[in-house]
C-alpha positions in Angstrom: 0.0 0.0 0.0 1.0 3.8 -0.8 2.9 6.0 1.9 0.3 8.3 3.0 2.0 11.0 3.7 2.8 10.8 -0.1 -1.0 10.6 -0.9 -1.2 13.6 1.4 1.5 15.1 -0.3 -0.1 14.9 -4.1 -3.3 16.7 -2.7 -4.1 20.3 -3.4 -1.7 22.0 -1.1 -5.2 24.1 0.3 -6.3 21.0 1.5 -3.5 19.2 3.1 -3.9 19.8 6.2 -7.4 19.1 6.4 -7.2 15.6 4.4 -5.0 14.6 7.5 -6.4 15.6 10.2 -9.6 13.7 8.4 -7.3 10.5 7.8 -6.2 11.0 11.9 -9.9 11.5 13.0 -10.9 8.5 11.7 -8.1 6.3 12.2 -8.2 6.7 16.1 -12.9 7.1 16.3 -14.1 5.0 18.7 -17.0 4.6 16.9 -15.5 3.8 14.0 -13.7 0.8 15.9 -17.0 -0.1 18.0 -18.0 -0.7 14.3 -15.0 -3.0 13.4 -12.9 -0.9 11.7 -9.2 -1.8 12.1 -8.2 1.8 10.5 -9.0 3.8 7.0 -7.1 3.6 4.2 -6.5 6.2 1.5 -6.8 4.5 -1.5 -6.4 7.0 -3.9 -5.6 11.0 -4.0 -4.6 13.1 -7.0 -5.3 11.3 -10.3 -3.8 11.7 -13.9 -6.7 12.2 -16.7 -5.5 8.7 -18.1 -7.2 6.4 -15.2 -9.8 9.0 -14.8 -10.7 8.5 -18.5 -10.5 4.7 -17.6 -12.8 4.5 -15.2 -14.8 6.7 -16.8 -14.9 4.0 -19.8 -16.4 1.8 -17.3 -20.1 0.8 -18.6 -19.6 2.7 -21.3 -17.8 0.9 -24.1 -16.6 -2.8 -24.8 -15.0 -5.1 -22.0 -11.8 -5.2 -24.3 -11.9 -1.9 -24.9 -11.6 -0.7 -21.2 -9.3 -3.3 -20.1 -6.9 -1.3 -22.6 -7.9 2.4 -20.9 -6.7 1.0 -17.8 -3.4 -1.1 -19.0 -3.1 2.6 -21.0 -3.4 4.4 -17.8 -1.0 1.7 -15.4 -3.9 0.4 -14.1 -4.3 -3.5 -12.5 -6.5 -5.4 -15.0 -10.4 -5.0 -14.5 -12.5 -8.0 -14.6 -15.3 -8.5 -16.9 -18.3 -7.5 -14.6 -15.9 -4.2 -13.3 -15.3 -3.3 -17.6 -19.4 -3.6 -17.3 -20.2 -1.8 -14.0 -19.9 2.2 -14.0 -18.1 3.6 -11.5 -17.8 7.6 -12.3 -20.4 9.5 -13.5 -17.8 12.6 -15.0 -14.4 12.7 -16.5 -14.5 16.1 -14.8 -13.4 14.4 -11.1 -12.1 16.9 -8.6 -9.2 13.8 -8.1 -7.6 15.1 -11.2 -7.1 18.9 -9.4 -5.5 17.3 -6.1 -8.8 18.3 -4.4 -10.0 15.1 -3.9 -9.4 11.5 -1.4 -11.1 8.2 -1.7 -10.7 6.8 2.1 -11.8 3.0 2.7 -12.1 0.8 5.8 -10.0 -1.7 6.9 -11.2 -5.2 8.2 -8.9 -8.7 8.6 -6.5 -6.4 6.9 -7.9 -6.2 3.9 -9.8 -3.2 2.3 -13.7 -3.3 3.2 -15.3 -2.1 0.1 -18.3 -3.9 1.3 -18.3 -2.4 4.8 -21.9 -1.8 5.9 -23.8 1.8 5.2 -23.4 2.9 8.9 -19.5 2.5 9.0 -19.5 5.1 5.6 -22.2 7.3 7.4 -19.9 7.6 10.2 -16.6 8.3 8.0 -18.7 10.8 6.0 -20.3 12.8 9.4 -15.7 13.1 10.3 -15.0 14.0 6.7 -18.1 16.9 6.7 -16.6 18.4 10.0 -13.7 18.9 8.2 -15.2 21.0 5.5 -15.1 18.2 3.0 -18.6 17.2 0.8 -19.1 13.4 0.9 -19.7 11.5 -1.7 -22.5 9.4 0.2 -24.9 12.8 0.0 -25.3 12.1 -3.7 -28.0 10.3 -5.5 -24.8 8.6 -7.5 -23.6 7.0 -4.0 -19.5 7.1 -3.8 -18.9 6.7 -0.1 -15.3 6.4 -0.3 -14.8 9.7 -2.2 -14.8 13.3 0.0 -13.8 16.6 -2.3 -13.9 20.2 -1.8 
């Protein structure tokens, strides 16, 4: 896994300091562990157009065609149902500014993507007290995902 203070680093230097006192919050909640969280993980930061383009292809065009967006872009190699399965809804992502972080919960020490509704609700109500809009406010759900 990345160095997060590098992942801090890539961010919009406006938001820095924000982003890890967000990461710190939730690392050491006592709700979050009541929850089963081990600790958050920042799984992505800044982002070059390439994988933003990528995902973006996601849903929208053939399974070949979007495993080669994301080989194009560095990316690991997408499964069928992922190539099929949308997962941006804008190849304008505040990512590509540095003004955006993905964080995710870890369980057995292994990202929980799956991690139930209330354990995002949680990270989202720490991320919105630091000025940050959450991703799990919008009709196109993305609870990993906090911007400003």
């Amino acid at each position: 896994m990345d160095n997060l203070h590098d992942k801090i680093k890539q961010l919009h230097p406006s938001i820095q300091r924000q982003a890890q006192k967000m990461y710190e919050e939730m690392n050491s909640s006592p709700e979050l562990k009541k929850l089963g969280v081990e600790s958050v993980f920042i799984s992505e930061s800044k982002r070059e157009l390439s994988t933003q383009m990528a995902y973006y292809s996601r849903g929208r065009m053939d399974v070949s065609d979007v495993k080669k967006m994301y080989k194009a872009a560095g990316l690991y190699t997408p499964t069928d149902e992922e190539c099929k399965t949308p997962n941006t809804q804008t190849l304008n992502s505040k990512h590509i500014e540095g003004k955006a972080i993905d964080f995710v919960p870890i369980k057995n020490e292994k990202l929980w993507w799956t991690a139930p509704d209330t354990i995002w609700i949680e990270m989202g109500k720490i991320g919105k007290k630091y000025g940050f809009k959450w991703g799990g406010d919008w009709d196109w759900k993305d609870y990993p995902h906090f911007e400003v």
